[in-house]
Structure formats: C-alpha cells, structure tokens
C-alpha positions in Angstrom: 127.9 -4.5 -12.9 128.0 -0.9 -11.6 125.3 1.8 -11.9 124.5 5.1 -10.1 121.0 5.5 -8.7 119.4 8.1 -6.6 119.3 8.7 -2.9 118.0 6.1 -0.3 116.5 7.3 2.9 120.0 7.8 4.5 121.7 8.9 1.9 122.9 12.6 1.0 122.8 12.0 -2.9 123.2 9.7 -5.8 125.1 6.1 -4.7 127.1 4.6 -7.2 126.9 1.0 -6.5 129.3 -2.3 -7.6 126.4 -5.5 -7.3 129.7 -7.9 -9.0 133.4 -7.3 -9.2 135.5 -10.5 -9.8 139.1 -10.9 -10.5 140.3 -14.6 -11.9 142.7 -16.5 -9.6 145.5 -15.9 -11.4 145.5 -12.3 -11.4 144.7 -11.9 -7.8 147.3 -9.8 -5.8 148.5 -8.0 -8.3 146.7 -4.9 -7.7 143.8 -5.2 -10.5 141.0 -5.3 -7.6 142.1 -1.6 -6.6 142.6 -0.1 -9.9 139.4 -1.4 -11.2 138.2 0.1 -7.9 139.7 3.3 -8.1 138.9 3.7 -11.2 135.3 2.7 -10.4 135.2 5.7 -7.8 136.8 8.3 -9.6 134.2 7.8 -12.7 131.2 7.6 -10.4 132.3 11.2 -8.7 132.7 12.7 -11.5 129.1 11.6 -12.7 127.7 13.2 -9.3 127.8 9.9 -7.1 127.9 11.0 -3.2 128.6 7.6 -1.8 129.7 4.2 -3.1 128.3 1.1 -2.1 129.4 -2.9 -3.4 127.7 -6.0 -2.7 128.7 -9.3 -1.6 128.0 -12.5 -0.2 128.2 -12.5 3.9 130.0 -16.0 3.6 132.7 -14.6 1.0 135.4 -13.9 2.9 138.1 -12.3 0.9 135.6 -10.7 -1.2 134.6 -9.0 2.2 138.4 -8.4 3.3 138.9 -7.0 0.0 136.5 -4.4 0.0 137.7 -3.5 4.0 140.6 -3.2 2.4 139.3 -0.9 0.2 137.5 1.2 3.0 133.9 -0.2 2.6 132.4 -1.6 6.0 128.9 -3.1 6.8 125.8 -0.7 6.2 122.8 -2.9 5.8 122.3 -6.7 6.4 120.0 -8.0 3.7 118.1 -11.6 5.6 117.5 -14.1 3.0 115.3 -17.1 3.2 114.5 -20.1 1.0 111.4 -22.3 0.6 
C-alpha cells in the first residue's frame, strides 16, 4: 500500500509513504525489492511527493536492512502497547 499525503510538522511538502512492501521468498535477491522501490519513487516525484517514507516492524530485520539499503533510516519511533 502506498499513498501521498500532505506535509507533517517537519516536513517541506507532500510525503509519499510505503505502509507494506513484500517480496515472496523465492524471489528475494533478485533485485524486485529495488525496482519496485525505484519505481515507487520515481512515480511519487513526479506526483509532487517531497520526501518518501516506509513503514516496518522494529523487530523485522531484513525488512529494516532492506530499506537502509535502500537509503531510508529511522525518523520517528512509534511506542505501542497492548492491554
């Protein structure tokens, strides 16, 4: 899921923003992940996004390696409790 919303208090513009990006096992490392991602960017400049932002569990390791990979590094901790 990807969408483009407006400015947050410390952003310049409109953030495009990737809440789920999943590649199957069997396709990993093949370079899917970055096309799907460059494609991703490319589409959200040209419809006026400023800055890019992706979501992802803080216990998902290679999904966090992946998007360093990709240039993306922390921003904003989100805290989460349950009953």
């Amino acid at each position: 899921m990807s969408h483009v919303q407006p400015a947050g208090p410390t952003a310049s513009g409109p953030v495009a923003c990737i809440d789920d990006l999943w590649v199957a096992a069997a396709h990993r490392r093949q370079g899917l992940g970055r096309r799907l991602v460059d494609a991703w960017r490319s589409a959200a400049t040209a419809g006026g996004a400023e800055a890019f932002e992706v979501h992802t569990l803080a216990a998902d390791d290679d999904a966090r390696a992946f998007w360093a990979r990709m240039g993306f590094g922390p921003w904003r901790v989100h805290l989460r409790a349950d009953p």
